[in-house]
C-alpha positions as CSV (number, residue, x, y, z in Angstrom):
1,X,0.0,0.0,0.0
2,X,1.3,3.4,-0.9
3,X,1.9,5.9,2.1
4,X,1.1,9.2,2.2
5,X,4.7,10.0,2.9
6,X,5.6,8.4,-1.0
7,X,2.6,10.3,-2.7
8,X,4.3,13.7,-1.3
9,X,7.7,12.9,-2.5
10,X,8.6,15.1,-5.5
11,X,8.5,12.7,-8.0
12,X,5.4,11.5,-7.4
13,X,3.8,14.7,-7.0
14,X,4.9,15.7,-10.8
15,X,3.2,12.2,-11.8
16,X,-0.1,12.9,-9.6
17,X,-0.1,16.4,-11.3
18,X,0.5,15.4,-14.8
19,X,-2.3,12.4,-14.6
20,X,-4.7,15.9,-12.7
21,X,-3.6,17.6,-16.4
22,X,-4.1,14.9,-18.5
23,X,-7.7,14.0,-17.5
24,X,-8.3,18.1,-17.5
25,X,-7.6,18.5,-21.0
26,X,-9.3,15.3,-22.3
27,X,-12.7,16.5,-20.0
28,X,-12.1,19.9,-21.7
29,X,-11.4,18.8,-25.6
30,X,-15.3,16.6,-25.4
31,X,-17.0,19.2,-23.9
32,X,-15.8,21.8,-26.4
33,X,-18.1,23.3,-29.4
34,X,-17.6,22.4,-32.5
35,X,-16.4,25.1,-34.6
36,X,-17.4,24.3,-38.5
37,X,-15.6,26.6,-41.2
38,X,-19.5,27.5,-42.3
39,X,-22.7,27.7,-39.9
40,X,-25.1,25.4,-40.6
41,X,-27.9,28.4,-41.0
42,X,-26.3,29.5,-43.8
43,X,-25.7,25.9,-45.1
44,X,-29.6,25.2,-45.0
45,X,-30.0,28.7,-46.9
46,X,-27.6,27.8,-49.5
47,X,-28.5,26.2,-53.5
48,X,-28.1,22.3,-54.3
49,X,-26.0,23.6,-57.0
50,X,-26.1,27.1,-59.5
51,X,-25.0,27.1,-62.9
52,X,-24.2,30.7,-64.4
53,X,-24.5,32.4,-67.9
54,X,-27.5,29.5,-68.9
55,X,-29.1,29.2,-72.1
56,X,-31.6,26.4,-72.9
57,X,-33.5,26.0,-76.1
58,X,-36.5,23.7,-76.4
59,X,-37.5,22.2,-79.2
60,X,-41.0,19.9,-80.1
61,X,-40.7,16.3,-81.6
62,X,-40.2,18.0,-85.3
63,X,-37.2,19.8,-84.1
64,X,-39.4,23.2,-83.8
65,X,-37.8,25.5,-81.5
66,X,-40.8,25.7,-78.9
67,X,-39.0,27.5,-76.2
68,X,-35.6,29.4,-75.0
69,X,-34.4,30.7,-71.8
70,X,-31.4,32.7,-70.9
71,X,-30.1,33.8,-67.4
72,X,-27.7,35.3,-65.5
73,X,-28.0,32.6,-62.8
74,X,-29.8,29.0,-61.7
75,X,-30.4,28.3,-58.1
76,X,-31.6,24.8,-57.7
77,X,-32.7,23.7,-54.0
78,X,-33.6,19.7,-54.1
79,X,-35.4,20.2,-51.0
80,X,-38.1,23.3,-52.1
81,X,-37.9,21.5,-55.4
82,X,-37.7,24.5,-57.3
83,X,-35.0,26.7,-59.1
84,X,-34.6,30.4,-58.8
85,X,-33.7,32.7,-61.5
86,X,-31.2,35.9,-61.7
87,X,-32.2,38.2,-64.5
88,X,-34.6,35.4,-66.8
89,X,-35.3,36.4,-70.2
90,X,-37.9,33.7,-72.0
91,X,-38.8,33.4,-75.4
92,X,-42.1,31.1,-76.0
93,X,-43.3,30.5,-80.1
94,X,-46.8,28.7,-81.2
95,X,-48.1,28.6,-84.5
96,X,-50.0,32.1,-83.9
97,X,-47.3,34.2,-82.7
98,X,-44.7,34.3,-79.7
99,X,-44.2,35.6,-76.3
100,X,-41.1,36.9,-74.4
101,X,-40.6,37.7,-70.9
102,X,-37.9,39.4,-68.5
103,X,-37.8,39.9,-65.1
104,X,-34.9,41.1,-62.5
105,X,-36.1,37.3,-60.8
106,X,-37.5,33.9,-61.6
107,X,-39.1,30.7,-60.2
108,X,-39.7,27.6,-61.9
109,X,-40.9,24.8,-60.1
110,X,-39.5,21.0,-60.7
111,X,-41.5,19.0,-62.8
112,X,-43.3,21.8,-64.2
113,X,-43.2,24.3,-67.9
114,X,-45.0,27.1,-65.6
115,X,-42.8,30.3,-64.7
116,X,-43.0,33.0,-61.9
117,X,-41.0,36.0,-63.4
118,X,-40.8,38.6,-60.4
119,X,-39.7,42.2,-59.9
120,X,-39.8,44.7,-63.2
121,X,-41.1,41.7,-64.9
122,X,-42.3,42.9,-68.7
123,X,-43.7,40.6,-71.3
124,X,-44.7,41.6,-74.9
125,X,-47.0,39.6,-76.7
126,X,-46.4,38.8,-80.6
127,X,-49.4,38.3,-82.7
128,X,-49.4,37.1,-86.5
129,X,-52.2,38.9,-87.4
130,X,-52.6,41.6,-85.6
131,X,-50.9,44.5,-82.9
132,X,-48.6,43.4,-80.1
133,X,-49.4,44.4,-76.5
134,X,-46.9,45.0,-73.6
135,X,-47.5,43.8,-70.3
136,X,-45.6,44.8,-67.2
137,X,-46.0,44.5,-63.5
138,X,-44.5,43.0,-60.5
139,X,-45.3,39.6,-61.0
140,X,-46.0,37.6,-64.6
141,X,-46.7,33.9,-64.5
142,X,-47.1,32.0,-67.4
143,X,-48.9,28.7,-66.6
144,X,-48.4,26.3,-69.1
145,X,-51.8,23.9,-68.9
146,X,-54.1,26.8,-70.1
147,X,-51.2,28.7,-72.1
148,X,-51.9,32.3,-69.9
149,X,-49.9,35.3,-69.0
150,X,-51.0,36.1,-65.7
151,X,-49.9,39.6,-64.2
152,X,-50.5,41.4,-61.7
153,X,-49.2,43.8,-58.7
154,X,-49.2,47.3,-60.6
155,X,-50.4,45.3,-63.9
156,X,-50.6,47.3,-67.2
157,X,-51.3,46.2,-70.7
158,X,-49.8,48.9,-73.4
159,X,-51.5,48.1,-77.1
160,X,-52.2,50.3,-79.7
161,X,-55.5,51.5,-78.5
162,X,-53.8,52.6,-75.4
163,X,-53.2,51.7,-71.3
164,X,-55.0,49.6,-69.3
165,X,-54.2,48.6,-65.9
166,X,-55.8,46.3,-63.2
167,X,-55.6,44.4,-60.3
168,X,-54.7,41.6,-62.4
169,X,-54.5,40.7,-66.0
170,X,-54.8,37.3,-67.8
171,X,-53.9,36.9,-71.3
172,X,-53.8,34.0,-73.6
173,X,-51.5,32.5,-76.2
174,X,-53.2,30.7,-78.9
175,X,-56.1,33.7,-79.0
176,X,-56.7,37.3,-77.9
177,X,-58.6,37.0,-75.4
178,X,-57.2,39.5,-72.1
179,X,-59.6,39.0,-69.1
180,X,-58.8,41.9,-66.3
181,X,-60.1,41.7,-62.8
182,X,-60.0,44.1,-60.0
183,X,-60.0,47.9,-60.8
184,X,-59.9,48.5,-64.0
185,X,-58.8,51.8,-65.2
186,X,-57.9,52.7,-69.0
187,X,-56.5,56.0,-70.9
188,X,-56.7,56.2,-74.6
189,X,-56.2,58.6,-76.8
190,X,-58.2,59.5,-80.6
191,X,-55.9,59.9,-83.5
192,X,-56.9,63.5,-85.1
């Protein structure tokens, strides 16, 4: 058995001290935060992947260019399961006319042809047969199952009869038909 006498010998005492030391730092080291190089907040903020400079064309089964879309930059986030746009430009072509789009933003969701363009967006309408007419406003989407440009938040279509806006605006691809809803308000001028 060890006395008390040999514990408080020198030598011992440097032993006892180092062991005291020892257990100190190892207690110390698991209790410790982990430091990452990135917080996890702005990992769970952060894209699946972005691609930059994009340009996609889309063509039908006849090799028809159907679609194109440009833009600065692609968000995609696998979790939301949608893609976000910088600065979207889209170009859309049927067989009576075309459409094209731009936006300062963009959402499209996975699995889907439909578009959210946001902030400044502007679209102008390209008829065969007759006038084009400019949309703008904050928000344009074109859904894809009923072929519409829907806009609204400060919504205003520019044609050659003159300005309309409203509350929202709905316009449709294959025909001419524009349905507005909310308050409507027009200013056209007569050519003397």
């Amino acid at each position: 058995m060890l006395s008390l006498k040999k514990l408080t010998q020198p030598k011992s005492l440097l032993i006892i001290g180092a062991a005291i030391l020892i257990a100190a730092v190892i207690g110390w080291y698991g209790t410790a935060p982990k430091a990452y190089l990135v917080e996890t907040d702005s990992l769970s903020s952060s894209p699946d992947y972005f691609i930059t400079k994009v340009k996609v064309k889309e063509f039908d089964n006849d090799g028809t260019l159907i679609e194109t879309l440009d833009a600065e930059q692609t968000l995609h986030y696998i979790a939301k399961s949608r893609t976000l746009l910088e600065t979207p430009s889209v170009e859309r072509y049927s067989k009576s006319g075309h459409w094209n789009a731009k936006a300062d933003k963009g959402v499209i969701e996975d699995g889907s042809n439909d578009i959210l363009l946001t902030e400044n967006a502007r679209a102008t309408k390209k008829y065969l047969q007759s006038e084009d007419i400019k949309l703008s406003a904050d928000n344009i989407h074109y859904l894809d199952n009923d072929k519409s440009l829907t806009s609204y938040g400060n919504a205003t279509l520019i044609s050659t009869q003159g300005e309309t806006s409203a509350g929202e605006i709905t316009t449709y691809i294959n025909s001419e038909e524009v349905v507005m809803t909310g308050s409507v308000r027009g200013k056209y001028e007569t050519i003397h």
